[in-house]
N, C-alpha and C positions, 0 to 999 in steps of 0.2 A: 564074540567074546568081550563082555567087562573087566578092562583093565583098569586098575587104579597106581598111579604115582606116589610114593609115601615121601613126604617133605614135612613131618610133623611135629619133630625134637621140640622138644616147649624152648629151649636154649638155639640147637642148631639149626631149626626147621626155618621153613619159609624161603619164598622167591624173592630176589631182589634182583637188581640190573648188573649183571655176569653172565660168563659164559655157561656156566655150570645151569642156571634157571634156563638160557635160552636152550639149550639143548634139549633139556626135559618139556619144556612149552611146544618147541619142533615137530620131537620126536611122538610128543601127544597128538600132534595135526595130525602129521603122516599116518599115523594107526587111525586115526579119525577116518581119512581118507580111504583107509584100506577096510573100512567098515566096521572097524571095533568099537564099541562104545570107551570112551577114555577121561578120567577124572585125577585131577591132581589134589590129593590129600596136604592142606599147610595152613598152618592159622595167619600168616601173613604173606600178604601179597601186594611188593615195592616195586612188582615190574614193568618198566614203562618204555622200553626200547620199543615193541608192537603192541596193536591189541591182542588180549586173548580169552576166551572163552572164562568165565567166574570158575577161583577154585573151590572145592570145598573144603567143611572141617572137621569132618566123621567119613567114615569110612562106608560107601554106600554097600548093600547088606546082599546086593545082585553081586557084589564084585567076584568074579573067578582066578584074578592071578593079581596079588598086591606088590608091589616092589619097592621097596627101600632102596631111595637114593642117596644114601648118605651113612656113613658105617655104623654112625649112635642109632640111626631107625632101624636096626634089625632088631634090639630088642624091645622097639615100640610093634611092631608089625607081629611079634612073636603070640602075640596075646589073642588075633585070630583066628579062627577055625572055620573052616568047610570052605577054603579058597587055598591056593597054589602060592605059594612065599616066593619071593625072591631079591636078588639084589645084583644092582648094575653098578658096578665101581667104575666113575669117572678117576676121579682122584682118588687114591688111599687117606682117608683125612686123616693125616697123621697131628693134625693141631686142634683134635678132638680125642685121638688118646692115640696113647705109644703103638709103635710098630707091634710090640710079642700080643699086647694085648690085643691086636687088631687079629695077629692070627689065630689066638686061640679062642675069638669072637667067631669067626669064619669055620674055625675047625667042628666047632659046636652045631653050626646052623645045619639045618637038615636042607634047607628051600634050593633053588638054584641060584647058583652065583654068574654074574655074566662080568666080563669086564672091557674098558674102550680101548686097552691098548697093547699088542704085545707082552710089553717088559712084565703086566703085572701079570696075565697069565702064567710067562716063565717063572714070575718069583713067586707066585703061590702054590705052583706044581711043584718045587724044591722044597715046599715046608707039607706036601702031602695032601695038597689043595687043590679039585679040580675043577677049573671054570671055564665057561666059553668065552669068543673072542666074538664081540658086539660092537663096532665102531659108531657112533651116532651116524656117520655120512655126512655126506656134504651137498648144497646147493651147486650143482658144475655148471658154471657158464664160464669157458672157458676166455682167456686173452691170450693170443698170440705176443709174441715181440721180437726182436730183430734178435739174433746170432750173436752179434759184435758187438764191439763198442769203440767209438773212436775217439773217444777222447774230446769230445769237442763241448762238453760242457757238462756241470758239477753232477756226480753219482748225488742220485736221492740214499738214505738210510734210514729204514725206518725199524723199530722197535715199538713195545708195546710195554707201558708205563705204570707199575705198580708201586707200594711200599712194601707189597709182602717179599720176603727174602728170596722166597723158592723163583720170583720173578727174576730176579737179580740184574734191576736196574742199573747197579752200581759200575756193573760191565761197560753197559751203553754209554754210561756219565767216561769210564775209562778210556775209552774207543773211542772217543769223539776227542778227549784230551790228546789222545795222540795223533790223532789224523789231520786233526785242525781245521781251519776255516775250507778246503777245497773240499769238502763235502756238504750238502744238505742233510738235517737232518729234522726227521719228521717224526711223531709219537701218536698214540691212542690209547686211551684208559679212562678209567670211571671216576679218578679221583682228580683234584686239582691237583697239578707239577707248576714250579717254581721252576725248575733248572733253564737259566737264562739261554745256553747254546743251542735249546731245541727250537727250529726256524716252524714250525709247526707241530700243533698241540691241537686233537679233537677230544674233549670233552664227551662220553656219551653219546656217540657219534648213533645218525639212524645207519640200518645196512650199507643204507643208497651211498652213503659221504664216508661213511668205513671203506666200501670199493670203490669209491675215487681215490681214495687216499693211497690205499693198495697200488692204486695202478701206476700212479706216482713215483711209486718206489721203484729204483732198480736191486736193490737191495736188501732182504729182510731179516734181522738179525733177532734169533733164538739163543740169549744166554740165559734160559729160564733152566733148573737144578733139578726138580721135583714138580713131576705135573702126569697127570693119568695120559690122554690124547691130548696132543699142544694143536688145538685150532685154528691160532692165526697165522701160527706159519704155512698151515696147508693152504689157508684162506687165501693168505700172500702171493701163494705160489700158481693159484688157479688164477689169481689177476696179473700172473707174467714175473712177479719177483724172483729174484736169484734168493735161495735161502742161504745161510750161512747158519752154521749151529754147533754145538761145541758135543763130546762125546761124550757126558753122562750119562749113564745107563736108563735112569727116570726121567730124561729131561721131557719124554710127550713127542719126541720128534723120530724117535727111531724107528717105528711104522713107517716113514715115507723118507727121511734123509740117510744117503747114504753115499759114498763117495761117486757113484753115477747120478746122481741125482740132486746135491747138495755140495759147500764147499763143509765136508765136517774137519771140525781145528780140537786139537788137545791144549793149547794155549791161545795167549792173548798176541803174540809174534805170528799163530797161523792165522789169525783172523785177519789181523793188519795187510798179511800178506795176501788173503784170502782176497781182499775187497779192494786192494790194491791192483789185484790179476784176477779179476773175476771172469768166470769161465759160464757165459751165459746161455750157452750150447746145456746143461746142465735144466733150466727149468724146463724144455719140451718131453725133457725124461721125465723128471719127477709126475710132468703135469700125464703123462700117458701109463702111470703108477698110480696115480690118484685115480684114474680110470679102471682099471683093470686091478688093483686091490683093495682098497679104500671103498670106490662106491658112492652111490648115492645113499641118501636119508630112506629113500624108498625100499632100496634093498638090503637095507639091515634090520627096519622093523620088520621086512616079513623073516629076515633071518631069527629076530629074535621072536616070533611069535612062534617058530617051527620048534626053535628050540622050548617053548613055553608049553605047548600042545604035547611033546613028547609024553 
């Protein structure tokens, strides 16, 4: 089967160096691998984290199932005929247009709709919406780590570093004001950070120096608001991190954290308290949830090809 990736918005299209591209570059391997021919439709291509395969900027004419990655490309993708439509919602882009309009964009679509996470399955089956549930997967190589903790020397903290709001950096900047110097803390992000208290800062980090960094951590803290599947907290948790993560319904974390498996907090008093008594008994759950729900990359592309071929 020829799949083609749609990334083509003349505004929102294109790869750059995010989660959101690397997932779609991944998830084009793995189908690679599983013997599908696969091509990423986008006029621009910033992404330098791996090599990968040249994209294209037409739509090849063999293509059998086109997918729009991103909520403006469905009504780029609409304009095809004699291939199979679809769209995988990572994120709902709601900073490309409003929530009503996004579902009465969806309600209209005829194609198949797939999405990464839980919450938006349940919130688009409330408004009469019905999609499947497509996780990108994950690389599992798992870390162990001890049980306990004894106290014998400073808890890492790490978080992941943006300016976008849904990220909600301002948490981490709070959470470090209160806890004070007897913690480390360490960050990762694509932008330059200024905030003097982070004792570790990776820039663009390749995979390899992203899971040192992980493993580093005892600690991974999720105060991110709005997000489809939240990645690096799984990521975190497959290299031994305690998560920590707050109960918003869209946070991207509800798939895998949950009070067996996570310290989850309704305030900024749970967290303190959270990482003060951290309960590291907690990551061998999560991490054997991530096994047995979650998944690898391997078996969600062939989930989503099953669901494709229907």
């Amino acid at each position: 089967m020829n799949i083609a990736f749609y990334g083509n918005h003349p505004h929102w299209g294109g790869l750059a160096n995010n989660g959101g591209s690397r997932t779609i570059l991944l998830s084009a391997e793995v189908l690679r691998g599983l013997g599908h021919g696969v091509k990423i439709v986008t006029h621009t291509d910033r992404f330098t984290w791996f090599p990968h395969p040249p994209v294209v900027k037409k739509v090849p004419k063999d293509t059998d199932v086109l997918i729009a990655i991103s909520i403006s490309d469905i009504k780029e993708i609409q304009k095809y005929h004699g291939m199979k439509l679809a769209y995988w919602a990572r994120p709902f882009e709601t900073w490309q247009m409003d929530e009503e309009k996004i579902i009465r964009k969806l309600k209209k679509f005829s194609g198949i709709i797939m999405c990464n996470s839980g919450w938006q399955v349940d919130f688009l089956l409330e408004h009469g919406i019905e999609s499947h549930l497509i996780f990108s997967g994950q690389d599992l190589s798992y870390r162990d780590r001890a049980p306990d903790y004894t106290g014998e020397f400073k808890l890492s903290i790490g978080c992941q570093y943006s300016t976008k709001p849904r990220k909600n950096w301002k948490a981490f900047k709070k959470l470090a004001g209160i806890l004070g110097s007897d913690y480390e803390y360490v960050a990762f992000g694509s932008e330059k950070c200024k905030d003097k208290f982070v004792d570790t800062y990776l820039r663009n980090p390749s995979r390899e120096k992203l899971n040192d960094l992980y493993r580093g951590m005892d600690i991974f803290y999720c105060p991110n608001t709005t997000e489809g599947f939240y990645n690096p907290g799984i990521e975190a948790s497959i290299q031994g991190s305690l998560i920590v993560s707050h109960t918003e319904w869209r946070n991207g974390c509800g798939d895998y954290c949950s009070p067996p498996t996570a310290h989850v907090c309704r305030s900024m008093p749970e967290v303190v308290d959270a990482i003060k008594n951290p309960d590291f008994t907690k990551v061998v759950r999560m991490q054997k949830l991530i096994r047995e729900k979650i998944g690898t990359r391997e078996e969600n592309m062939k989930k989503m090809v099953e669901i494709i071929v229907q």
